[in-house]
ZAMARGU-4260 file (C-alpha; in steps of 0.2 Angstrom, whole numbers, plus 5000, padded with zeros to 4 digits):
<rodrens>
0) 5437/5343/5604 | 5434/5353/5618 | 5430/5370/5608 | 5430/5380/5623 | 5448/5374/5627
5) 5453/5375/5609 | 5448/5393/5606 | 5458/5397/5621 | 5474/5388/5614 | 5471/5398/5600
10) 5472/5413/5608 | 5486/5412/5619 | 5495/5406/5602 | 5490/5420/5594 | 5495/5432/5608
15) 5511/5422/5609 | 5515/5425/5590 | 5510/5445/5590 | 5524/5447/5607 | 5536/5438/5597
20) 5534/5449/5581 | 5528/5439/5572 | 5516/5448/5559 | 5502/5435/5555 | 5496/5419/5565
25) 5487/5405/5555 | 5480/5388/5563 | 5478/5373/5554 | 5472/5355/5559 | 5488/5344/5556
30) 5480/5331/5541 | 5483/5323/5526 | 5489/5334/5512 | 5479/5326/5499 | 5476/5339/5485
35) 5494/5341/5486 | 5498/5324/5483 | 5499/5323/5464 | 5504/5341/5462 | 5521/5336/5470
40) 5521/5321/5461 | 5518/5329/5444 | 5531/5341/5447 | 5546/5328/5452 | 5542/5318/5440
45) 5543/5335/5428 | 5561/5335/5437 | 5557/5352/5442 | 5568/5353/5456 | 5585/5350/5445
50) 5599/5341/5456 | 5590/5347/5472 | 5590/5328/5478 | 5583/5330/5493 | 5566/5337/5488
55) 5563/5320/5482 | 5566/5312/5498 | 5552/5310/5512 | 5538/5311/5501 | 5526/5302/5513
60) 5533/5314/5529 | 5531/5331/5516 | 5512/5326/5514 | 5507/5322/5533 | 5514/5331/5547
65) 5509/5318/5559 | 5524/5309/5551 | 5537/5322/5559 | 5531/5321/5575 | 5518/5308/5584
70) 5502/5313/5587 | 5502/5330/5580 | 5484/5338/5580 | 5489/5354/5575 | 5500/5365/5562
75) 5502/5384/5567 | 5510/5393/5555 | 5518/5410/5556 | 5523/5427/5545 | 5539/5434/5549
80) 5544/5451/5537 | 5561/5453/5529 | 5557/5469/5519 | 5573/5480/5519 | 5573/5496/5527
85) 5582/5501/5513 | 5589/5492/5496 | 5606/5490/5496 | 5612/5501/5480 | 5607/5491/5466
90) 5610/5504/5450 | 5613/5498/5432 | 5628/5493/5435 | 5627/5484/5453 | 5626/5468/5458
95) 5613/5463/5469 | 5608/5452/5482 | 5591/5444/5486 | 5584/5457/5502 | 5581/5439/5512
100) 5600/5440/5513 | 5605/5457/5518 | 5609/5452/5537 | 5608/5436/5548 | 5604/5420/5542
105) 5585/5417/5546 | 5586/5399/5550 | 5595/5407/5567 | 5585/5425/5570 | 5567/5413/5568
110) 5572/5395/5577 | 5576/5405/5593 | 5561/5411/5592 | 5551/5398/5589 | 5560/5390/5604
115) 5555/5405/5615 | 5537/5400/5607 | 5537/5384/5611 | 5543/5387/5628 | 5530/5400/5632
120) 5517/5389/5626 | 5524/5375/5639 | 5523/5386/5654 | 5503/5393/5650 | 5497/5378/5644
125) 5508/5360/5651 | 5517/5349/5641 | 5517/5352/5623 | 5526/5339/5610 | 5531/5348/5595
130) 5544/5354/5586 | 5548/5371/5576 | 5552/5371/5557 | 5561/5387/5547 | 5563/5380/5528
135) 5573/5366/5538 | 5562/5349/5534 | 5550/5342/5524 | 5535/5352/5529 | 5526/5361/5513
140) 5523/5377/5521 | 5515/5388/5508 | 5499/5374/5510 | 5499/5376/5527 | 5499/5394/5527
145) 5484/5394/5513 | 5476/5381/5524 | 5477/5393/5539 | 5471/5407/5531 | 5487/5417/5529
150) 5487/5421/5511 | 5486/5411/5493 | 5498/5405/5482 | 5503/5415/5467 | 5507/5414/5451
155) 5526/5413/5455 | 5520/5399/5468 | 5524/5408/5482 | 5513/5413/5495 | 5504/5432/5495
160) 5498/5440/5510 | 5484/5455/5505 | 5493/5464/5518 | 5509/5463/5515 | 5512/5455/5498
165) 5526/5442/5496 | 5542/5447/5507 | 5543/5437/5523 | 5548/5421/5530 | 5537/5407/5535
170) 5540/5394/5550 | 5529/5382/5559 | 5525/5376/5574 | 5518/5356/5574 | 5511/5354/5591
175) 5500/5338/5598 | 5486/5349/5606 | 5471/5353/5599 | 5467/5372/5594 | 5454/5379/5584
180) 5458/5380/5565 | 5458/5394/5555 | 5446/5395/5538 | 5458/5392/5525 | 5462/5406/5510
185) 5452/5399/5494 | 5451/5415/5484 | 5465/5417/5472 | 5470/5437/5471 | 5480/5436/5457
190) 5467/5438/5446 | 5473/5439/5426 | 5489/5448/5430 | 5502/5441/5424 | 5517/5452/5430
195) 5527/5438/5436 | 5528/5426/5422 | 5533/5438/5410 | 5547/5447/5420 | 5556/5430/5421
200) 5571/5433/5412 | 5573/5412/5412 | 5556/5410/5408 | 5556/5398/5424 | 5537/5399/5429
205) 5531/5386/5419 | 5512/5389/5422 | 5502/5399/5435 | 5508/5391/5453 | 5521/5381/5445
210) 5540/5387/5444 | 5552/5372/5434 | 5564/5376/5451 | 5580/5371/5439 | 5578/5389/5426
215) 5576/5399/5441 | 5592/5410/5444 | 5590/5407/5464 | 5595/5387/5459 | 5608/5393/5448
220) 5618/5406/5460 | 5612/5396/5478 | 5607/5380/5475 | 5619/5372/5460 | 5634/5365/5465
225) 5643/5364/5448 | 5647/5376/5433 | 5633/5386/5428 | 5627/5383/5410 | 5632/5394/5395
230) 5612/5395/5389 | 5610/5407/5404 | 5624/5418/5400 | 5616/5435/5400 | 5598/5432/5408
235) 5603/5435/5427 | 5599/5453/5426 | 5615/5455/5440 | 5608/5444/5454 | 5624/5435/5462
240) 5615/5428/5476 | 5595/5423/5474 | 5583/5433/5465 | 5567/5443/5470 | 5561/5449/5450
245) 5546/5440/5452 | 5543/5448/5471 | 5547/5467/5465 | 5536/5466/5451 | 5523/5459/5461
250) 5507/5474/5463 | 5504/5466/5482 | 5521/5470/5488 | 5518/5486/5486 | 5510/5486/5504
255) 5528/5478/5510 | 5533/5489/5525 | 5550/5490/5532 | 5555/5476/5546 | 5557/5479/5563
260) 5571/5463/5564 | 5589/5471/5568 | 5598/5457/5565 | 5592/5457/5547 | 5600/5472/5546
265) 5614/5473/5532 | 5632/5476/5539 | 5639/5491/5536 | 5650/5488/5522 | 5637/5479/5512
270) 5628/5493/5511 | 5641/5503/5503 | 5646/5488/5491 | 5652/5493/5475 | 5652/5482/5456
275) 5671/5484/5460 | 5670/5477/5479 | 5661/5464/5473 | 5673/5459/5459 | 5688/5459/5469
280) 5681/5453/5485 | 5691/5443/5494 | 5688/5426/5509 | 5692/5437/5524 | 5681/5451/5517
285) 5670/5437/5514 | 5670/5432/5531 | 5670/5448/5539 | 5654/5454/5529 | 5645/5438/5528
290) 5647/5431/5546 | 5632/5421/5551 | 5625/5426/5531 | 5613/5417/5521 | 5626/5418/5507
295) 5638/5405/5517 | 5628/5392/5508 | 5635/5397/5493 | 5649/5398/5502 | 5665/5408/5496
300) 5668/5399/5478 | 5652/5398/5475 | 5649/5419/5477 | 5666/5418/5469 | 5660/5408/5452
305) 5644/5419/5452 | 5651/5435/5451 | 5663/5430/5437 | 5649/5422/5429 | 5642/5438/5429
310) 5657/5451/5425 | 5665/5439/5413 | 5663/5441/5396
</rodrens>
């Protein structure tokens, strides 16, 4: 490696991400997960991702980058921050939503970013082969962020930022040009605390860093596709579409600061809606409100079947 050239890649990256608004910018040399191996092993095997199929599939591809596109050298991964402005009303009584999904979908707010990235990269440096990922593909993104320096992963396994606790997005850039790494995070700032594991309310953090993904109440209201079981009755605490109890409970997050994303910006009548809106919500409502939502991949019946597994006795 050329390190004179390498630092400089680093750099523009770096400045590339800030301009971009990005809010932290780690670089990782794209390798061979290996720790990692047995760990995702252990945990399908423990069939901790319930009847989410397709985190089975690609095993070899989730574990080596260089697998999703040839001759990958290096994995840049990015912090983007979701923190609400302002929480939607969430009283005794309210239902609530996960803050990811107050506004626009982040798979579309992120990618267009990352192609800008991309595209500024290709005209400072000369052709680049890459490509950008936003929870969209096999890439185990909290492990590359740990390994570039970007945070540790918690308790509730996912990744903590000193700075900014737990409430962002992560994306990636794989790249075949050769950048100078980051040190990777290899302190754990959890310490004994255990806030987390005990504010579970499905008891779905099995063990420190490892969540059985088929008890969390994020699977159950986004993920599963079919009836949700009677044992749960009562434990979802109101959350009709993901949940962040183990994020709001977290001591980092209380560095979270508000983002500066418009387009995560709730519409307006979300932000006024009541138990009773949510109840009697109907699909143009749903539509109207939820354009180009997160929620759409629960889609209409499945918001629908949440909510009456919620307000029904």
């Amino acid at each position: 490696m050329n390190t004179e050239k390498a630092d400089k890649y680093a750099n523009i990256i770096k400045t590339q991400a800030k301009s971009l608004g990005f809010d932290f910018c780690g670089i990782a040399k794209a390798d061979f997960l290996e720790e990692e191996a047995p760990k995702l092993e252990a945990w399908l095997n423990q069939n901790y991702h319930g009847k989410m199929g397709y985190l089975a599939n690609h095993f070899d591809k989730r574990l080596d980058p260089r697998l999703l596109v040839d001759g990958a050298k290096t994995v840049v991964s990015l912090i983007y921050n979701h923190f609400p402005v302002k929480e939607i009303p969430s009283g005794p009584e309210d239902l609530k939503l996960a803050k990811y999904a107050y506004g626009e979908d982040y798979h579309f707010v992120i990618k267009d970013k990352l192609k800008t990235f991309l595209q500024h990269l290709r005209e400072e440096i000369g052709e680049i082969d890459g490509r950008a990922f936003v929870d969209s593909a096999p890439v185990m993104e909290r492990q590359w962020a740990q390994k570039a320096g970007l945070g540790w992963q918690g308790k509730n396994s996912l990744l903590l930022n000193r700075t900014m606790g737990s409430f962002f997005f992560l994306a990636e850039l794989i790249i075949d040009l050769e950048v100078s790494p980051d040190p990777p995070m290899v302190k754990d700032y959890c310490g004994t605390c255990t806030r987390c594991i005990d504010a579970c309310p499905t008891d779905a953090i099995v063990q420190a860093g490892v969540v059985d993904g088929s008890k969390c109440i994020s699977y159950f209201t986004i993920e599963l596709k079919e009836e949700i079981p009677q044992e749960v009755k009562g434990k979802f605490e109101n959350w009709v579409f993901g949940c962040d109890i183990c994020q709001d409970v977290c001591p980092w997050n209380r560095f979270s600061k508000p983002h500066q994303e418009q387009r995560f910006l709730p519409h307006p009548d979300l932000a006024a809606f009541t138990r009773k809106d949510w109840e009697e919500i109907t699909l143009e409502t749903f539509q109207k409100v939820f354009k180009n939502s997160p929620l759409k991949r629960a889609k209409f019946d499945g918001l629908k079947r949440n909510i009456d597994f919620l307000v029904k006795k």
